[in-house]
C-alpha positions as CSV (number, residue, x, y, z in Angstrom):
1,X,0.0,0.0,0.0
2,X,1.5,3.5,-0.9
3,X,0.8,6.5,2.0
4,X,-1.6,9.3,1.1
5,X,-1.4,13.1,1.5
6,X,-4.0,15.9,1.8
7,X,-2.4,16.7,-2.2
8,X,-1.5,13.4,-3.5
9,X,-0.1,9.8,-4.0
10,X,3.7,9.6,-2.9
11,X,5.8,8.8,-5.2
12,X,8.1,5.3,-5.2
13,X,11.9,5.3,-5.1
14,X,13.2,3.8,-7.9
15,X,16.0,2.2,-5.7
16,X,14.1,-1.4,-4.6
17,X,15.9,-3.2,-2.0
18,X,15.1,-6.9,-1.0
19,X,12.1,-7.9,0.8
20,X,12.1,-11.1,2.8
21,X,10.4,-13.7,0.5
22,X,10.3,-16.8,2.9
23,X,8.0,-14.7,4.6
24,X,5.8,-13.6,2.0
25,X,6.1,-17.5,1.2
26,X,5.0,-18.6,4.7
27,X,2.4,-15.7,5.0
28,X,0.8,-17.1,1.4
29,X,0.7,-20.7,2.6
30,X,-0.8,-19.6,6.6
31,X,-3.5,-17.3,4.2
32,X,-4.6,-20.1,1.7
33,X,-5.1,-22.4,4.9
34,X,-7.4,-20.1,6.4
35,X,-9.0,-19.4,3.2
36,X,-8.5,-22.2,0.4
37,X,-10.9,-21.0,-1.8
38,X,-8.9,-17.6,-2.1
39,X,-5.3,-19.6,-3.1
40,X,-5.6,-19.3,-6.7
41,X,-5.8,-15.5,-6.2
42,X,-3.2,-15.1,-3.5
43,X,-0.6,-17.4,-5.3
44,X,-1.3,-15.4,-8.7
45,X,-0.4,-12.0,-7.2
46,X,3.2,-11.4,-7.9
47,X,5.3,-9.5,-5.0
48,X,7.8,-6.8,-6.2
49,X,10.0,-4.3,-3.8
50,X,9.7,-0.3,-3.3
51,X,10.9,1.7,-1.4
52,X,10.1,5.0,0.4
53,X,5.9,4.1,1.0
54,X,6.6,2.4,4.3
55,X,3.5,0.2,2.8
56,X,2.3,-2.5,0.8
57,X,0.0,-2.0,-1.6
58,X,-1.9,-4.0,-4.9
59,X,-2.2,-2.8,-8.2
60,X,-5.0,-3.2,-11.1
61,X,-3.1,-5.7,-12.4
62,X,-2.5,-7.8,-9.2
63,X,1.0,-7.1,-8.4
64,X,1.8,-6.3,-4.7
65,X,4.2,-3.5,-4.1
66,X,6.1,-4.2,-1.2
67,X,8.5,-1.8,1.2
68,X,11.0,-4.0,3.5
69,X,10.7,-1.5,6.5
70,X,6.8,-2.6,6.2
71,X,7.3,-6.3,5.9
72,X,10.2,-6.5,8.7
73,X,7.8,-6.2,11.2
74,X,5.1,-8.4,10.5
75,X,4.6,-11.8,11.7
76,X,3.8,-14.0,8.7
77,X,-0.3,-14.1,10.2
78,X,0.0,-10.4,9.8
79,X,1.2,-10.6,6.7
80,X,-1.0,-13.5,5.6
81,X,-4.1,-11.3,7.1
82,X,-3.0,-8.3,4.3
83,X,-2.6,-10.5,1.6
84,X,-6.5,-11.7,2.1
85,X,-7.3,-8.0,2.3
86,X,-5.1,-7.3,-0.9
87,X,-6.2,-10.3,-2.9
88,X,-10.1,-9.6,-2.0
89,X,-9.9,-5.8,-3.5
90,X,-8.6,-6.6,-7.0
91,X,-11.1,-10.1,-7.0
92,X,-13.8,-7.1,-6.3
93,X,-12.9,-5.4,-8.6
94,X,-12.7,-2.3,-6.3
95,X,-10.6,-0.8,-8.8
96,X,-13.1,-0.8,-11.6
97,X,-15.8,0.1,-9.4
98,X,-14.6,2.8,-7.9
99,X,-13.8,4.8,-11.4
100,X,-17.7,3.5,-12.5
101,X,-18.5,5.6,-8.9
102,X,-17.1,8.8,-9.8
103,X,-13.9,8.5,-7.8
104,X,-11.6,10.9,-8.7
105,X,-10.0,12.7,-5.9
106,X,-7.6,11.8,-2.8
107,X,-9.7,12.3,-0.6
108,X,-12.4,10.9,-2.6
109,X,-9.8,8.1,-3.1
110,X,-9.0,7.5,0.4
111,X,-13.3,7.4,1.4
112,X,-13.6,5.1,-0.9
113,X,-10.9,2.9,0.1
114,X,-12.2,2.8,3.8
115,X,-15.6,1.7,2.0
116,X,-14.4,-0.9,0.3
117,X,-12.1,-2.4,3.6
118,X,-15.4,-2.1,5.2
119,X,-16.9,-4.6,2.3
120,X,-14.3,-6.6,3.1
121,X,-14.1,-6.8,6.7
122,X,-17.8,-7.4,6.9
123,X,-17.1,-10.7,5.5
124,X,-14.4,-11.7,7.6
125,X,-14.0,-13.8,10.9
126,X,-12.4,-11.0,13.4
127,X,-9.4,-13.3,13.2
128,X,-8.5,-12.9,9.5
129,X,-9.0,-8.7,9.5
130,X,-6.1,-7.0,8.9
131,X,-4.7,-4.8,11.7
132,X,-3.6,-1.8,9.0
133,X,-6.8,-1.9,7.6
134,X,-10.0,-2.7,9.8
135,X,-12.9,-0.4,9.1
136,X,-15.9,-1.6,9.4
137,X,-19.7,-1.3,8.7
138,X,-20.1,-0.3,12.4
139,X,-17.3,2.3,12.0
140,X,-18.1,4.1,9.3
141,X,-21.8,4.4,11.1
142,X,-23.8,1.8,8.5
143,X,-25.3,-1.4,8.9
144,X,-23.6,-4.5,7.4
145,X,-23.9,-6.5,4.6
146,X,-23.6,-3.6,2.7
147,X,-21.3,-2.7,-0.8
148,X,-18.8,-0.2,-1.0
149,X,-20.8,2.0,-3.3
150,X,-23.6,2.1,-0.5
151,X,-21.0,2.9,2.3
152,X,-19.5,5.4,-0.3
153,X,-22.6,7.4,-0.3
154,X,-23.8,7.1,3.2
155,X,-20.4,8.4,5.1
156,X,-18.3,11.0,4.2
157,X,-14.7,10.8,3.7
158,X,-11.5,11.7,5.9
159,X,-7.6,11.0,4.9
160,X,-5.6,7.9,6.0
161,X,-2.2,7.1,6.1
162,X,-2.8,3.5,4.9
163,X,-4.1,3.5,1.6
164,X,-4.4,0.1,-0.5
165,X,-3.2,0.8,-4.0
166,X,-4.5,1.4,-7.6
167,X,-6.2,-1.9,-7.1
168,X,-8.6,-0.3,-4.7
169,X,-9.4,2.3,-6.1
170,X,-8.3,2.6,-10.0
171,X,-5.8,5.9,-9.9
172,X,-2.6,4.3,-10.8
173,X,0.7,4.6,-8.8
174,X,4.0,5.4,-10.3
175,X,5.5,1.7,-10.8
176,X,1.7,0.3,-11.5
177,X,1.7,-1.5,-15.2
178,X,5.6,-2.0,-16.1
179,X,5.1,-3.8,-19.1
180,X,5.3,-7.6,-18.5
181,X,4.1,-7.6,-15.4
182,X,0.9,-8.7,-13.2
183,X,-2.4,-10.3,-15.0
184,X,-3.3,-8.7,-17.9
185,X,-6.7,-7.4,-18.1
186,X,-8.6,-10.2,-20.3
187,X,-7.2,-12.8,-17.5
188,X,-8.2,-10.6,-14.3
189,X,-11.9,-11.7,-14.7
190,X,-11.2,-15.5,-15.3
191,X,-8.9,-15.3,-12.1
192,X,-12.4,-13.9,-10.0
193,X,-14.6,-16.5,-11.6
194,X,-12.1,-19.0,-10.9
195,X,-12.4,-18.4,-7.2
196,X,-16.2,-17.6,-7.2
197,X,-16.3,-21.5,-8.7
198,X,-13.8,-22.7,-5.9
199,X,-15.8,-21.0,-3.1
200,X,-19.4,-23.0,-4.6
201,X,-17.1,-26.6,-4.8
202,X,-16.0,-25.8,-1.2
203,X,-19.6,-24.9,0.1
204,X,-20.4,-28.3,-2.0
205,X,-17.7,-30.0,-0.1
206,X,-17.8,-28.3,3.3
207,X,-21.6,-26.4,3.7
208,X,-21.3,-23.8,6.4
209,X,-17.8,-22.9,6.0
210,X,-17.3,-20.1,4.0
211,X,-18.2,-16.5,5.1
212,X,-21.9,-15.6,4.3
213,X,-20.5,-12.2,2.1
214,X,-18.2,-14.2,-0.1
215,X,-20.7,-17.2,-0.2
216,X,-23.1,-14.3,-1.9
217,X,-20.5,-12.8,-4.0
218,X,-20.1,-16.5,-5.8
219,X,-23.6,-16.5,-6.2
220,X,-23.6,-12.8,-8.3
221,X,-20.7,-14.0,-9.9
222,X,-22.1,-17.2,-11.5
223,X,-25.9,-17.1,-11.2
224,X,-26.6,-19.0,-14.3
225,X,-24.8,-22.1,-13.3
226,X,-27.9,-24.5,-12.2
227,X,-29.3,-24.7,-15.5
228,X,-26.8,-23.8,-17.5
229,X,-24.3,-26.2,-15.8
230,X,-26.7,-29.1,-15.7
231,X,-27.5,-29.0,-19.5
232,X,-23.7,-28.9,-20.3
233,X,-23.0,-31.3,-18.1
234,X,-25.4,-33.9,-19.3
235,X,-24.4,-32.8,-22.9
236,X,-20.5,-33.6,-22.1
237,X,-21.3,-37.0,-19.9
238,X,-23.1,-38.6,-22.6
239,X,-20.3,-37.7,-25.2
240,X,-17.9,-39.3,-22.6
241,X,-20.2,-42.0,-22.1
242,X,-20.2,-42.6,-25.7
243,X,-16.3,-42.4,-26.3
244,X,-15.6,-44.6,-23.2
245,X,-17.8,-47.3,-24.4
246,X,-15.7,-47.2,-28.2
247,X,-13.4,-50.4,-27.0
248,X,-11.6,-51.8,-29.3
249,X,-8.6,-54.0,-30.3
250,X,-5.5,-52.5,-31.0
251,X,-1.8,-53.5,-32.2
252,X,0.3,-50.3,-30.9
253,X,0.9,-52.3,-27.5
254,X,1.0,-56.3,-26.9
255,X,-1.6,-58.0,-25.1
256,X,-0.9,-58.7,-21.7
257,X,-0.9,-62.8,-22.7
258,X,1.0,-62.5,-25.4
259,X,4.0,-64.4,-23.0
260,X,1.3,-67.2,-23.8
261,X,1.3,-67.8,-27.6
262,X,4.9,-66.0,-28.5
263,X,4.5,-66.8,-32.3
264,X,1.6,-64.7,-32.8
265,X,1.1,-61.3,-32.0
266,X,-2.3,-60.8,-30.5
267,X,-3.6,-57.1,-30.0
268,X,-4.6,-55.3,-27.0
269,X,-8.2,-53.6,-26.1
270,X,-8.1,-50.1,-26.4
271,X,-10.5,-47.9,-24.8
272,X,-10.2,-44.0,-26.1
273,X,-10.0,-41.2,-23.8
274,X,-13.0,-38.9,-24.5
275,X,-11.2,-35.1,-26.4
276,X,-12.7,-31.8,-26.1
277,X,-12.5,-29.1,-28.4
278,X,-14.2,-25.7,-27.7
279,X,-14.8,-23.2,-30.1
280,X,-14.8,-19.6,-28.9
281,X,-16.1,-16.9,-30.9
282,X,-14.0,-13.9,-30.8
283,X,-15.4,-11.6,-32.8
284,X,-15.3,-8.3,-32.2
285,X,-19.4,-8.4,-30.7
286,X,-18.5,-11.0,-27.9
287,X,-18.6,-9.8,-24.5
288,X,-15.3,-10.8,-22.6
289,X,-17.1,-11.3,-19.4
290,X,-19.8,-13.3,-20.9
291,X,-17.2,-15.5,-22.1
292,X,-15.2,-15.5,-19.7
293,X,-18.4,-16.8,-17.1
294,X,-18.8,-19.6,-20.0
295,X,-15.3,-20.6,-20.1
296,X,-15.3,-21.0,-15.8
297,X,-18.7,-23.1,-16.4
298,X,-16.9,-25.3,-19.2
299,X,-14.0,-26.0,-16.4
300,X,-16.6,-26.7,-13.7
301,X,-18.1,-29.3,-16.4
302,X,-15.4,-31.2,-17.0
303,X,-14.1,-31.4,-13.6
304,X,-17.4,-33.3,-12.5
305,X,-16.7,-35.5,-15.6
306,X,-13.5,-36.4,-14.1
307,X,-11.7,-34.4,-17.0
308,X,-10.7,-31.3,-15.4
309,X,-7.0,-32.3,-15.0
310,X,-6.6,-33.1,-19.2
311,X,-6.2,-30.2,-21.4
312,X,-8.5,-29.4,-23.6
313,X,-7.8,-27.8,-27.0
314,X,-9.5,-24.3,-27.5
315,X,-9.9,-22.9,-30.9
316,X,-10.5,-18.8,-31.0
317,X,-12.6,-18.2,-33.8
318,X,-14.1,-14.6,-35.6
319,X,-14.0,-15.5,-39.3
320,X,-11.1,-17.7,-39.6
321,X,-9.1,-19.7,-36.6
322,X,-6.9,-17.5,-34.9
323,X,-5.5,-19.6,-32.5
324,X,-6.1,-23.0,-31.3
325,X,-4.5,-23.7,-27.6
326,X,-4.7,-26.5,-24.6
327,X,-5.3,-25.8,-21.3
328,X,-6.4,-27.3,-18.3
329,X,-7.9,-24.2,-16.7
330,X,-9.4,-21.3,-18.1
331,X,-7.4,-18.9,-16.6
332,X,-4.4,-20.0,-19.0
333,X,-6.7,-19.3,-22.2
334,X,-5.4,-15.8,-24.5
335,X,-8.6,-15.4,-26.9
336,X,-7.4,-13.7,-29.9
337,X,-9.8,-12.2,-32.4
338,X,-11.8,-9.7,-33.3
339,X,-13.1,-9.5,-36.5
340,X,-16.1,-10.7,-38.3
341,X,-18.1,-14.3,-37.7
342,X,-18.1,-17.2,-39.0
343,X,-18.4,-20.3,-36.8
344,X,-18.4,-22.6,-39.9
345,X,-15.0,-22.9,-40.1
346,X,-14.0,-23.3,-36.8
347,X,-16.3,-26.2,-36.3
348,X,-14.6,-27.6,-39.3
349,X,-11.1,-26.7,-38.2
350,X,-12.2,-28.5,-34.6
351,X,-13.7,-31.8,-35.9
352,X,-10.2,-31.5,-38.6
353,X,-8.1,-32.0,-34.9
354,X,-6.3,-35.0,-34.3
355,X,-7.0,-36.8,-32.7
356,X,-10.7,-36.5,-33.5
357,X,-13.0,-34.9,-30.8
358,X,-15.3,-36.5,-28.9
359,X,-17.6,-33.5,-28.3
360,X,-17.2,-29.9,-30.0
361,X,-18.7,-27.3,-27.3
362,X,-19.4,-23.3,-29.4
363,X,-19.2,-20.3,-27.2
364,X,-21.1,-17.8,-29.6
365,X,-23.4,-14.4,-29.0
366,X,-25.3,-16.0,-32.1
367,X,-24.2,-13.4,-34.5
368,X,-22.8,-15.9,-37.2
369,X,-24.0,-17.7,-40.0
370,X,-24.1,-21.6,-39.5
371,X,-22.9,-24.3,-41.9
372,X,-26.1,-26.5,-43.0
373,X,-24.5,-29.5,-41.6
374,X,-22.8,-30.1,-38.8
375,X,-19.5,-32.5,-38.5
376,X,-20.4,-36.5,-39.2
377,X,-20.1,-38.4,-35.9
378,X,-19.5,-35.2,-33.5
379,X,-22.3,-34.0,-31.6
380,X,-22.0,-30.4,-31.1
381,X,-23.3,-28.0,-28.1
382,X,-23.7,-24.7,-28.9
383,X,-23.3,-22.3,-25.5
384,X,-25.4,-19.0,-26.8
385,X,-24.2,-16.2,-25.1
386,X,-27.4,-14.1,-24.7
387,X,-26.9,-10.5,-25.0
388,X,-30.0,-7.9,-23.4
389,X,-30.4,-6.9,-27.6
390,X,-30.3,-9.9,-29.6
391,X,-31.0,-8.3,-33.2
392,X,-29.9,-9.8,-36.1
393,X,-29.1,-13.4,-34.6
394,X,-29.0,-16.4,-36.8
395,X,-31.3,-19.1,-35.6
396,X,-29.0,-22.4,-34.1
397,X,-29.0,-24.8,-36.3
398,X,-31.1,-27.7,-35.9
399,X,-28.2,-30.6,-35.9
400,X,-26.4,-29.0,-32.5
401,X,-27.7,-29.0,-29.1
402,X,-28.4,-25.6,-27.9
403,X,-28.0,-24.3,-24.3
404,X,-28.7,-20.6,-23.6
405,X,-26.6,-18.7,-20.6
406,X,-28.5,-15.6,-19.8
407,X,-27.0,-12.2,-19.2
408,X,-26.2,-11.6,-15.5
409,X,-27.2,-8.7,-13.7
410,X,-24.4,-7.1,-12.4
């Protein structure tokens, strides 16, 4: 966190000494104990030295600014404590919220920091608040469960010495975006859905144990994901089903009796593991959060189908294929694109993949034209990305199985 002024930001040295990193170490593993759900985020955030702030602080683009004199004295709790603060701004999207609220000044800056700790700190155990940063609902004079924006517009604002960073509040700090650094902006929102979906498979594993604020947050964050999810899921199960039954004998490897009859090579049965290919459009009318909620669905799908640790290939699509990719995780998906639609030939560049697919799943807003047929032998599910206008879509065509995701309210 960088200090604050009645005039403005203070600037970083551009001296950086060493920090201690077996503590930052120990305070990231003590943090993802107390919260697992959050360790995704908390490992992602890269930690880089200043000097001259006395603080520590989180960009926009999740990299923690960090002073040695700050750190020294901090027990690896304390530290752990301010990394969950950190983390849970820029997962927020503080940063972004506070430049759609207007916030422009310091001491506009600084209230509106205070209101989003308070957000924060509402939905935390009093064990896991931060001691450098612990206002709360009560404090600021508001009842709780509450969002910044409301405390923002129900208190007035007062200076701090602690501030939390560009993250917080979206004014950028001098040593904020060095090229090559931090999550880039089209990753950012798959990192937050990524822990939304951990916090619902820990309330699925462990009911009760995650804090009643974040267990909402999830919910806002992926409120499509009953139907949605179900439909997908038994769209992707039966293709599985339907590949893992395909047995059949095969000559690249010896039987395990062939010991038995030594002058006559006998084959061994072969059963196929089930491929994915998804096809993303990324044409310049997508919505990057839409797709990025799909693409967090899609992962959720094929962990349950017991595929979640094999990469999938991923095709980005507008009218030709940009890029085709594996991954086990959306957050390690770049979707390139950005011209005009056509689906057509992705599909036929995905069921063209060797080896041969066992399911083709089609992220699309609908605005493409469709090939009259679809791939022999492939069944296709088309994920339509509804939009609040949908003008000038093409109808799905009739050979692929259609599953709508709504809009979320945000």
């Amino acid at each position: 966190m960088s200090a604050l002024s009645q005039d403005s930001v203070a600037p970083a040295s551009a001296s950086p000494y060493e920090i201690d990193r077996d503590k930052f170490a120990a305070a990231r593993l003590w943090a993802s104990a107390q919260m697992p759900y959050l360790a995704s985020a908390i490992f992602a955030c890269e930690v880089v030295p200043e000097t001259g702030t006395s603080t520590v602080s989180i960009d926009s683009s999740w990299v923690v600014h960090a002073d040695a004199k700050a750190v020294e004295p901090m027990t690896p709790p304390q530290l752990g404590r301010l990394l969950i603060h950190l983390c849970t701004h820029v997962v927020r999207s503080h940063g972004d919220r506070a430049l759609a609220a207007g916030v422009k000044k310091d001491i506009e800056r600084a209230h509106w920091t205070r209101c989003g700790d308070a957000e924060i700190n509402d939905d935390l155990p009093a064990d896991l608040v931060a001691e450098v940063a612990a206002d709360s609902p009560a404090e600021l004079g508001c009842e709780p469960r509450l969002l910044a924006e409301d405390y923002y517009e129900r208190t007035s604002g007062h200076f701090r010495q602690w501030d939390c960073g560009s993250g917080a509040d979206g004014a950028p700090r001098p040593g904020d975006d060095e090229a090559g650094r931090g999550i880039g902006p089209q990753a950012r929102p798959l990192l937050a859905l990524q822990v939304a979906l951990e916090i619902q498979s820990h309330l699925a594993r462990e009911p009760g144990t995650v804090p009643g604020g974040w267990a909402r947050w999830a919910e806002s964050m992926l409120p499509s994901r009953v139907d949605w999810r179900r439909m997908l899921g038994a769209e992707v199960r039966r293709a599985v089903a339907r590949a893992a039954g395909q047995v059949d004998y095969s000559y690249r490897r010896p039987a395990r009796r062939a010991d038995l009859t030594p002058d006559l090579l006998l084959p061994a049965m072969h059963r196929p593991l089930p491929e994915i290919a998804i096809v993303c459009d990324t044409s310049n009318s997508m919505s990057d959060e839409l797709l990025a909620r799909a693409l967090v669905e899609i992962e959720a799908v094929l962990k349950r189908t017991g595929l979640r640790n094999r990469q999938v290939r991923v095709l980005s699509v507008d009218t030709t294929v940009q890029a085709v990719q594996r991954a086990a995780s959306a957050s390690q998906l770049e979707l390139v694109g950005g011209g005009g639609t056509d689906l057509g030939t992705g599909i036929a560049a995905a069921a063209a993949l060797h080896p041969r697919p066992s399911v083709v799943i089609v992220l699309t807003d609908g605005f493409t034209p469709w090939p009259e047929e679809g791939p022999r032998g492939i069944p296709v599910i088309v994920g339509l990305l509804k939009q609040r206008s949908e003008h000038g879509l093409w109808p799905a065509p009739e050979w692929a199985r259609l599953v709508e995701i709504e809009e979320p309210d945000l």
